[in-house]
Every structure is written in structure tokens, then in C-alpha cells.
N, C-alpha and C positions, 0 to 999 in steps of 0.2 A: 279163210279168214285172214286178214291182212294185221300183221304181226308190228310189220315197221312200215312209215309212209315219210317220205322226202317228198316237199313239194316246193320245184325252181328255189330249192337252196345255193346259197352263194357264201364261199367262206375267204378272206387275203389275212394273208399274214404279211404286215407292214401297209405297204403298197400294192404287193402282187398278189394278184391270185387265186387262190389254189383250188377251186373249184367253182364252175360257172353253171349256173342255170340246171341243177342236177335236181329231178324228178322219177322218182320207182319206190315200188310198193312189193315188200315180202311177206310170203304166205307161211302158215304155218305147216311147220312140216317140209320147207323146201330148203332145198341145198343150193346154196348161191355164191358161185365163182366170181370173184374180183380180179382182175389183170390190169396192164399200164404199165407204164414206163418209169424207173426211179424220179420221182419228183414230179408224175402226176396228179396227184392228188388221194393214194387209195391209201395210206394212213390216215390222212385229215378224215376222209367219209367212214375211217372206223371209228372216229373218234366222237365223231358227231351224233353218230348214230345212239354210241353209248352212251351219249350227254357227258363228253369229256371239253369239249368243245361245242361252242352256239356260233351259228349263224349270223353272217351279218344279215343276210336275207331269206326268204323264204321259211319254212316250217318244219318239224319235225315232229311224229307224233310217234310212240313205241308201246305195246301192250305186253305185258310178260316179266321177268327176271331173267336179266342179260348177267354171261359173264365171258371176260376177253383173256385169252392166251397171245400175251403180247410177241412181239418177234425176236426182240432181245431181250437177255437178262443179263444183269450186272449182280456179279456174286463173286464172293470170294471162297474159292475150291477149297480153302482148309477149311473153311468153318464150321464147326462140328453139327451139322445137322442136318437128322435123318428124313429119307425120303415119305415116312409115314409123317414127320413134324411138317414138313413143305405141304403135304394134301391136307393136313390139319387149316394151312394158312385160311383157307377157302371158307371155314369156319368159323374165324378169329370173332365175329360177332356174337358166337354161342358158345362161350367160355363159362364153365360154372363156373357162381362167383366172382367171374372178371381174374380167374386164378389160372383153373386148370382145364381138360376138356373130361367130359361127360364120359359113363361110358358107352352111352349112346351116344356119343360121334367118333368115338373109336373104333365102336363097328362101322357105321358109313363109312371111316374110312379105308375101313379094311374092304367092307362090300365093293366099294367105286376100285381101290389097285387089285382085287380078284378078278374085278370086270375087263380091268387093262392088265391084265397080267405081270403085273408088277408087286404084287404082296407078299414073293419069294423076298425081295431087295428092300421089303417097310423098312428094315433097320440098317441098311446100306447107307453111308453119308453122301448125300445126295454129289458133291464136289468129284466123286471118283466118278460118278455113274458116264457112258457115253452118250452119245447129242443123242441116240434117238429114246434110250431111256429117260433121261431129261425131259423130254419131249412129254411123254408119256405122262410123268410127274406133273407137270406144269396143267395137263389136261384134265388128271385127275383132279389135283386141285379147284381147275375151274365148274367141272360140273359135281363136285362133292355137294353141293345146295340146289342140287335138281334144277336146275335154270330152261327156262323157256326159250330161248334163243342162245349158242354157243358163237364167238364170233374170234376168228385166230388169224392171225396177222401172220404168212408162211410158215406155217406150222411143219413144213419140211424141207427149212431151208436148214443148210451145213450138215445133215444128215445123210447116209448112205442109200443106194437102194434099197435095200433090203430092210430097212427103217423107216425110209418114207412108206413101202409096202405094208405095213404094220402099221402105220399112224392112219394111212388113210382106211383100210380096212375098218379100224376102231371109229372113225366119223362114221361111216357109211352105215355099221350099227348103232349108233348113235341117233342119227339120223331116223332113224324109224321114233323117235320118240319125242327128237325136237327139232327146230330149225337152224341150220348150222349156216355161217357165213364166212368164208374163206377166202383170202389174197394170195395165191399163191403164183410162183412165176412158173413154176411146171407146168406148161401148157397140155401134154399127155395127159398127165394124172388128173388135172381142175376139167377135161371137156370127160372124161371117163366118169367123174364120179358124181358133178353136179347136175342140175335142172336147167340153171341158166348162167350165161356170163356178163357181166358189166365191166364195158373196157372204160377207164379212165385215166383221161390227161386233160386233165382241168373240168373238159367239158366228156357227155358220157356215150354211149349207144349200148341197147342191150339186147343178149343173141340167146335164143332155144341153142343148145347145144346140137342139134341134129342139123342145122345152118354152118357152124364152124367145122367141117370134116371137109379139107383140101382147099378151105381159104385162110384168108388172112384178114384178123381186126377190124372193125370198123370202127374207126374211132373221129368221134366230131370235134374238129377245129375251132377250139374260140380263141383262139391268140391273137386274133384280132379285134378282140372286145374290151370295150373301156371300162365295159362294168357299170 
């Protein structure tokens, strides 16, 4: 069943732009690699997907509850709050009273950092923790509302090996349950864990993973399109 559908989407920011003539369809339940070049286009098409951004052209249709673990976050390290208050975020709509949370979402959030092994650190302030804990945090948060499609923007970048080993692990189980979409510039780790790859630099091409083993991208040239 077809989850998300792009069809001959076209997006410019200003004059130029940032993606051209882009068409593909994700199924449920598939793990799908994003790659490209900085400033090809693979943040616009997570954005688009999420209805964070429309299209000047073409269509976009999504079935499901999407949630994104963006790539940066801007926070200030002393700020007093804790790793179990950050997966609360994820919940901010189901506030008893518009006050405090339930204690039914204090278990969810206990359940989702037990599932990522994080529920030692709930009351850890999230400013200390290291990138791949963070990591971890940010993820919880995003699937604490059971979402139908998970979609993360390098979810293992500035992170060590031994971190990204654990981040990706934790998709892959994940994945048994929903549809994950992933940008990441690891090219080992994204042909190892996903279904398929979409290379983009404006315009797109998409590879079975079993194709990319001792080649190189194929990626389609529209830089010579007016648009």
C-alpha cells in the first residue's frame, strides 16, 4: 500500500530551483534511503513530503501520521530540562487540562525510552547527554504518538560509530512496524539497512539497494532546465 505519492513535483526557492520534475511512491513498511549532495534538494523533499512546504508544481498525496527528527537542533545546554520532559514534547497536544501530562503519557513515555534504552537517563538534563544519546531522545520523542511513517533528516550525523551502530539498530526495529525515511550521507550504513535509495540533486533516480554494491549514483541532470 502506497503511504506517500510525489507526482512530477517541482519546488524554487526564489528563482532557482530545488527540485525538478521529482516522482516516487513509498510503501508501507519500507525503509527508504535519501542521498545527494549539500544543496541538492534532500531537505526541501523532506519538507514537502511533511506538508512543511507545497509545491509550485505537481502533487503530493500522504496517508498515515508522519513525524520528523529534524537534523539540527538549536538549544541551549544549561536549560534545565529533562530527557523524559523532551519525549513528553511529542505529546504537547495531549496535555491534561492544557496543564500537565496524564499519567497515561508518562507511561508511554517511559515505554517508548525503555524501548530505546534510554529510561536509565529520563531524569538526566537532556544539555549534558552526548550526540548519540540526544539522538536517541529526539527519536523518542518523535515516535512517542505511534506515527505511521518516521522520517529523519541524518540522524547519524556528528555522532561516533558506536552511536550511529545503536541509532541505526533502533530504525531497523522500528521498521518492522512502520515506514521510515532517511537522508543520511553514510553511504555503508543507508545501502545496509534500507529497501531502496533516491539520489537527489534537484532532479532524482531511484536504485534497489542490491544495484548500488561497487557502483557509483546515478543521479539525473536537470541543470539545464528552465523550468
Amino acid at each position: 500500500m502506497e503511504v506517500i505519492k510525489l507526482n512530477k513535483v517541482w519546488f524554487k526557492y526564489d528563482d532557482e530551483w530545488a527540485l525538478k520534475d521529482v516522482s516516487f511512491s513509498v510503501t508501507e513498511k519500507e525503509f527508504l534511503g535519501v542521498v545527494g549532495p549539500n544543496g541538492g534538494g534532500k531537505t526541501t523533499l523532506l519538507k514537502i513530503m511533511l506538508g512543511l512546504l507545497k509545491p509550485q508544481k505537481g502533487s503530493v498525496k500522504t496517508l498515515g501520521v508522519m513525524s520528523y527528527v529534524p537534523q539540527h537542533l538549536t538549544f541551549d545546554k544549561y536549560f534545565p530540562i529533562s530527557v523524559q520532559d523532551v519525549v513528553l514534547m511529542g505529546l504537547i497536544d495531549h496535555l491534561d487540562m492544557g496543564i500537565k501530562h496524564s499519567a497515561e503519557n508518562i507511561k508511554k513515555a517511559h515505554d517508548v525510552m525503555k524501548k530505546l534504552g534510554i529510561l536509565g537517563i529520563a531524569k538526566a538534563r537532556f544539555g549534558k547527554l552526548s550526540g548519540g544519546q540526544r539522538q536517541r531522545v529526539l527519536i523518542a520523542r518523535a515516535i512517542i504518538n505511534n506515527p505511521d511513517i518516521l522520517i529523519l533528516d541524518e540522524p547519524t550525523a556528528n555522532i561516533d560509530k558506536e552511536a550511529q551502530e545503536i541509532v541505526h539498530n533502533i530504525l531497523l526495529k522500528l521498521n518492522e512496524e512502520i515506514t521510515i525515511i532517511m537522508v543520511s550521507h553514510h553511504f555503508d550504513l543507508i545501502t545496509t539497512d534500507v529497501d531502496r535509495v533516491i539520489c537527489i540533486d534537484k532532479g532524482m533516480h531511484i536504485h534497489p539497494v542490491h544495484e548500488l554494491e561497487g557502483q557509483k549514483f546515478a543521479i539525473i541532470d536537470h541543470s539545464e532546465d528552465k523550468g
